[in-house]
Structure formats: structure tokens, C-alpha cells
PyMOL CGO cylinders between C-alpha atoms (Angstrom):
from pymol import cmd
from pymol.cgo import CYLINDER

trace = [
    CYLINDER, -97.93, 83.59, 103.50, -100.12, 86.79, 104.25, 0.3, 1, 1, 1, 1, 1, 1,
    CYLINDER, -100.12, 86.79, 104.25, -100.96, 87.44, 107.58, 0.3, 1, 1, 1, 1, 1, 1,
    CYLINDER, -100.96, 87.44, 107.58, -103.39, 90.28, 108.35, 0.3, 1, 1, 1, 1, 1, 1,
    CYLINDER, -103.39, 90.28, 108.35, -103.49, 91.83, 112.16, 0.3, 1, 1, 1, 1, 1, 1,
    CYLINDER, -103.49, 91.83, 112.16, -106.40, 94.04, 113.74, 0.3, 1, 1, 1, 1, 1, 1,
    CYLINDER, -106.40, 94.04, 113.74, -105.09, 95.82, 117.25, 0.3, 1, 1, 1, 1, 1, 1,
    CYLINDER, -105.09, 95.82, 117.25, -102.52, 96.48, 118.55, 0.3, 1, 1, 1, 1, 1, 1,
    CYLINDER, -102.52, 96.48, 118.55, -100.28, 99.68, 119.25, 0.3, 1, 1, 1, 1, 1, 1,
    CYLINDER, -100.28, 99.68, 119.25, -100.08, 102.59, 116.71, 0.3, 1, 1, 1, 1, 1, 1,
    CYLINDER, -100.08, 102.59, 116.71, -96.58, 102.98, 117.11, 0.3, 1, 1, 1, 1, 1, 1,
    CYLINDER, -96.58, 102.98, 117.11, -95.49, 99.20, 116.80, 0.3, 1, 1, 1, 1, 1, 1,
    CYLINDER, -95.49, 99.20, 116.80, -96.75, 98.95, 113.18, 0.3, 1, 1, 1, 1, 1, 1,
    CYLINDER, -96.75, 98.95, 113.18, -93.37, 98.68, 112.01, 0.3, 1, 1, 1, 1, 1, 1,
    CYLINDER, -93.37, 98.68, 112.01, -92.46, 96.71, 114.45, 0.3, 1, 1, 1, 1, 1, 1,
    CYLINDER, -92.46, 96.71, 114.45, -95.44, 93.80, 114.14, 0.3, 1, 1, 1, 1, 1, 1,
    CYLINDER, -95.44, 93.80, 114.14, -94.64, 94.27, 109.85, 0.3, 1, 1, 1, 1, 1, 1,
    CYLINDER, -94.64, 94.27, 109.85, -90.46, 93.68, 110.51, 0.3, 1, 1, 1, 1, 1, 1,
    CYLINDER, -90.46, 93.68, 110.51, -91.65, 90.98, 112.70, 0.3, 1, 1, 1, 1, 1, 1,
    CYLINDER, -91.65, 90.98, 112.70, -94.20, 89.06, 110.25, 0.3, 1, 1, 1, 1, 1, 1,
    CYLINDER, -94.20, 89.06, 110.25, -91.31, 89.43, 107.91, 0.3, 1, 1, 1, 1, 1, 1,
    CYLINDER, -91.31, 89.43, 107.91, -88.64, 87.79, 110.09, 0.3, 1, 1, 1, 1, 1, 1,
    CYLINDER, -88.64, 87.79, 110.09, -91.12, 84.50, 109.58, 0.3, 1, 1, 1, 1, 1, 1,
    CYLINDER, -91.12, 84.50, 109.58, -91.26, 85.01, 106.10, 0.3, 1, 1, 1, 1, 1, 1,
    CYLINDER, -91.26, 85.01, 106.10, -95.00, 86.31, 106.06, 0.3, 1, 1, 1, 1, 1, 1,
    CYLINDER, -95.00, 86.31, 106.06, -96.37, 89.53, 104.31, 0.3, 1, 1, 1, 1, 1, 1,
    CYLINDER, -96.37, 89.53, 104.31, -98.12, 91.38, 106.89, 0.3, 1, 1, 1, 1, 1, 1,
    CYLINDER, -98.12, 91.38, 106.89, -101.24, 94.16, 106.42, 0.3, 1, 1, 1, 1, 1, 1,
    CYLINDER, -101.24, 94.16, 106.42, -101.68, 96.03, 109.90, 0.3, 1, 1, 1, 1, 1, 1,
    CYLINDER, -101.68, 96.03, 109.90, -104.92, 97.57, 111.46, 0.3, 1, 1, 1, 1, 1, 1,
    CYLINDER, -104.92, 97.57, 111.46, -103.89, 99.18, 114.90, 0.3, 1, 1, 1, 1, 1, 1,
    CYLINDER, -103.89, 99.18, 114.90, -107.10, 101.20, 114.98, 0.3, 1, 1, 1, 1, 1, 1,
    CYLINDER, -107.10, 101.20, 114.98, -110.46, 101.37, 112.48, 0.3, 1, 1, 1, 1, 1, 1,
    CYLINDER, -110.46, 101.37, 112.48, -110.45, 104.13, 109.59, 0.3, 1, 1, 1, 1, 1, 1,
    CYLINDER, -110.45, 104.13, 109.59, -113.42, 103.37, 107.73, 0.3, 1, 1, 1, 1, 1, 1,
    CYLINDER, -113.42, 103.37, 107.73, -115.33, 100.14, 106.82, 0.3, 1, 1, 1, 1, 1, 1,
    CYLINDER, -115.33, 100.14, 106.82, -112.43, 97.99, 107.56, 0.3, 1, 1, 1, 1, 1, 1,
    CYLINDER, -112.43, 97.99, 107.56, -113.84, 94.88, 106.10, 0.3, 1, 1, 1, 1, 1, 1,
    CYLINDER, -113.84, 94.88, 106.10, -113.22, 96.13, 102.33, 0.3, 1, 1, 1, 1, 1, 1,
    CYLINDER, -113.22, 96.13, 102.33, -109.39, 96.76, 103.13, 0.3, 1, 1, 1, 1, 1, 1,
    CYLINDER, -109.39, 96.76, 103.13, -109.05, 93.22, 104.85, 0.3, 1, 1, 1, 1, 1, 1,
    CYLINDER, -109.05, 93.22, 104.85, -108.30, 90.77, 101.74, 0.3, 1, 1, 1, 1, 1, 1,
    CYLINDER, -108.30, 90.77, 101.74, -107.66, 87.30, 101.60, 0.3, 1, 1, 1, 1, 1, 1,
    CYLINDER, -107.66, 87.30, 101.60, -104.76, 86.71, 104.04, 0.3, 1, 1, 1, 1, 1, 1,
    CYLINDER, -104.76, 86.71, 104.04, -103.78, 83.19, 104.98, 0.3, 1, 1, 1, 1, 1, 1,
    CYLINDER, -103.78, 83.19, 104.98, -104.75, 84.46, 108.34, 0.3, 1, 1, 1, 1, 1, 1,
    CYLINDER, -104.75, 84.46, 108.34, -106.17, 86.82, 110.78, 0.3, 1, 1, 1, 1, 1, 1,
    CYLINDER, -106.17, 86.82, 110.78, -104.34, 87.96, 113.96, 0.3, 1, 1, 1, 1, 1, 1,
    CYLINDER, -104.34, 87.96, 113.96, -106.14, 89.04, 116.53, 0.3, 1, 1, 1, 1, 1, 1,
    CYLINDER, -106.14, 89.04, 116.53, -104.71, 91.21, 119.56, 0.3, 1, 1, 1, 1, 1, 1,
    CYLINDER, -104.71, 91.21, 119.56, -108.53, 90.96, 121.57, 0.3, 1, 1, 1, 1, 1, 1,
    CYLINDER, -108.53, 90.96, 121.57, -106.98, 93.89, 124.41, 0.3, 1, 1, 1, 1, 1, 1,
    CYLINDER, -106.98, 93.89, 124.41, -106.48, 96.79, 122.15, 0.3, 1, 1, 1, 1, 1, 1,
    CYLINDER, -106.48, 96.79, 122.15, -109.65, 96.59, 119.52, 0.3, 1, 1, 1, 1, 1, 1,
    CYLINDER, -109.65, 96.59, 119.52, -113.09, 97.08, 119.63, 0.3, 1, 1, 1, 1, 1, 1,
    CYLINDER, -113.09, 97.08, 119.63, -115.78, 94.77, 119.48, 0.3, 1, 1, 1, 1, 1, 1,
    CYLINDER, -115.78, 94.77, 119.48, -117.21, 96.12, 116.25, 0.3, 1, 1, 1, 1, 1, 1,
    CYLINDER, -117.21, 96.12, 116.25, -113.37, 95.34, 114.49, 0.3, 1, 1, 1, 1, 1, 1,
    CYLINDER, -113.37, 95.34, 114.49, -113.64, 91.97, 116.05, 0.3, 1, 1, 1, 1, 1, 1,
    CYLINDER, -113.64, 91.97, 116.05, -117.21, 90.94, 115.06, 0.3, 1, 1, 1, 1, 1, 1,
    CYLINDER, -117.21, 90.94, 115.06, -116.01, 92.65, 110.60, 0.3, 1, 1, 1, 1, 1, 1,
    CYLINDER, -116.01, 92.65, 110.60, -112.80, 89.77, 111.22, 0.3, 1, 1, 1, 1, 1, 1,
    CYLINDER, -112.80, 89.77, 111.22, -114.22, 86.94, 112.67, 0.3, 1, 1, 1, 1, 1, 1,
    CYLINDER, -114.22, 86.94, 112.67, -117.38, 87.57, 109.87, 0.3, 1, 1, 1, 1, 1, 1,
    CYLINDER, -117.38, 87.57, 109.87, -114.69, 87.80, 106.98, 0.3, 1, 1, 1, 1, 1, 1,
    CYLINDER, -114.69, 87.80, 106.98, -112.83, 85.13, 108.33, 0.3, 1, 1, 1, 1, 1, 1,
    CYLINDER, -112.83, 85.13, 108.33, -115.99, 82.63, 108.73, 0.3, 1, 1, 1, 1, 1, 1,
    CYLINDER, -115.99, 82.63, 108.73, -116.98, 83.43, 104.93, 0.3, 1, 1, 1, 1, 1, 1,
    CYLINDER, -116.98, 83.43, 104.93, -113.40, 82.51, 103.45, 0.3, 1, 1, 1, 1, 1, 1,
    CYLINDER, -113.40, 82.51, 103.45, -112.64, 80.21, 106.06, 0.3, 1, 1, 1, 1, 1, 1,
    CYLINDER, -112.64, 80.21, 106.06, -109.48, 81.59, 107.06, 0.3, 1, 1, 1, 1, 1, 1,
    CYLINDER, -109.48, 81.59, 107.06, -107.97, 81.06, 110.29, 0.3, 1, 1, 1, 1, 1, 1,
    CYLINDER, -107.97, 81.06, 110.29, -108.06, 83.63, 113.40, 0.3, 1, 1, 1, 1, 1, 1,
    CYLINDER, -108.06, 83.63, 113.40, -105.36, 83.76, 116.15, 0.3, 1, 1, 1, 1, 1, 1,
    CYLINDER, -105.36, 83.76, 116.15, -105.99, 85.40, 118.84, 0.3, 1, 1, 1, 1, 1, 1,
    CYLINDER, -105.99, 85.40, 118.84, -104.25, 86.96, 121.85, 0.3, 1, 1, 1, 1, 1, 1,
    CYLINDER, -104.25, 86.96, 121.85, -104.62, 88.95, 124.69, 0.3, 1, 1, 1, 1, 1, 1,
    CYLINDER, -104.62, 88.95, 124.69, -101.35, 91.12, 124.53, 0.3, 1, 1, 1, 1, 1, 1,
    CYLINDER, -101.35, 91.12, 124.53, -100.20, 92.78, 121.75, 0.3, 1, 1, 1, 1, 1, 1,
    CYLINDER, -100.20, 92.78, 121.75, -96.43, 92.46, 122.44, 0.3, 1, 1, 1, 1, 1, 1,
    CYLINDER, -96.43, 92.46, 122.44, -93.68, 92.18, 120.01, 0.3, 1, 1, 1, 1, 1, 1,
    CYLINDER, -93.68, 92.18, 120.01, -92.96, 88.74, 121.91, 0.3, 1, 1, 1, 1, 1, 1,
    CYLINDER, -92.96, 88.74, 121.91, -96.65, 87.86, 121.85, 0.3, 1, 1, 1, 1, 1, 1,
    CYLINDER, -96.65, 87.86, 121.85, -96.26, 87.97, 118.18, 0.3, 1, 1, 1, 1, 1, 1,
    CYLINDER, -96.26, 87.97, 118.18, -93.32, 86.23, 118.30, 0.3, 1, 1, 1, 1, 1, 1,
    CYLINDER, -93.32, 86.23, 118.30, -94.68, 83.41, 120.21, 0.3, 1, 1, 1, 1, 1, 1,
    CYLINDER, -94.68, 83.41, 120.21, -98.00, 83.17, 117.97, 0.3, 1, 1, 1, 1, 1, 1,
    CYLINDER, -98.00, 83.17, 117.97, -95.99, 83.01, 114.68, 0.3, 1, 1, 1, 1, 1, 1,
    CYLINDER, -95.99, 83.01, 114.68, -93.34, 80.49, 116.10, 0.3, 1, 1, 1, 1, 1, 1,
    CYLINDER, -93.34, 80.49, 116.10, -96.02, 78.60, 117.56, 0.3, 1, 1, 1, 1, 1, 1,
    CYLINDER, -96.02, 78.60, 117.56, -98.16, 78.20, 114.02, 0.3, 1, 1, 1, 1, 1, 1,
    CYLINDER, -98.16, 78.20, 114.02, -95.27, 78.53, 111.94, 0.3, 1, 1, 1, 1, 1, 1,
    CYLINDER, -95.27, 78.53, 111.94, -95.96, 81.15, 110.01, 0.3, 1, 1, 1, 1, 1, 1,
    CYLINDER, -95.96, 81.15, 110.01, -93.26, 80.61, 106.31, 0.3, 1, 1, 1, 1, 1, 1,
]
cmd.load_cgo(trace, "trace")
């Protein structure tokens, strides 16, 4: 399963990837925007949003790509190594 996920921290990239990994999912990180970020998306099984730590132009790119290949978009509100723990656990994610 691909999982893609826009926010976050810059220095937990690793972390979020070693994570998505632990639940058997291949994971494409976007802690901040370089560039027209809707090219570099894909077709991920689904969309992780952490809504605190990206901006509103990142969010309205996913939630467009997402609507037009009806993928599904998690969100939460803290971008924690737990919170991502919770959220893959929770939709189990492999």
C-alpha cells in the first residue's frame, strides 16, 4: 500500500517513512511545498494529511487530486510520530 503525506516536520521525514514502513506501506513525504506539488503526488492508496503544519494552498492541490482519483484523505491535527501511529493502526494501513 502507498501512502502519500503533506505536513509535517522537516526533520521527522525519516521518521514518518520508517514509520509507514513498520505497517507495511510505501510512504512519499511532503513536509513543506517545492514547486507545483500536485505533479509529484501520484496515485497513492492514500493521502495523509497533518492540517497544523501545511498551508492551505497544499491542502486545497490534495484534497483536488484526491477528489479526481477518489483516493482517501486522513487527516490530523498533530503531526506526531504517535499521531501517525494511531492513524495507520486505526485504518490499517498493510
Amino acid at each position: 500500500m502507498s501512502v502519500v503525506i503533506i505536513g509535517g516536520n522537516e526533520g521527522m521525514v525519516c521518521q514518518y517513512e520508517g514509520i509507514c514502513r513498520d505497517y507495511g506501506c510505501k510512504a512519499k513525504v511532503f513536509a513543506k511545498e517545492n514547486g507545483a506539488i500536485r505533479k509529484k503526488l501520484g496515485n497513492p492508496d492514500m493521502f495523509i494529511l497533518f492540517v497544523n503544519t501545511v498551508s492551505h494552498k497544499m491542502v486545497r492541490s490534495t484534497l483536488q487530486e484526491a477528489k479526481r482519483n477518489q483516493i482517501p484523505v486522513l487527516r490530523c491535527h498533530s503531526s506526531s510520530a504517535t499521531a501517525l501511529q494511531d492513524l495507520l493502526s486505526e485504518h490499517m494501513c498493510g
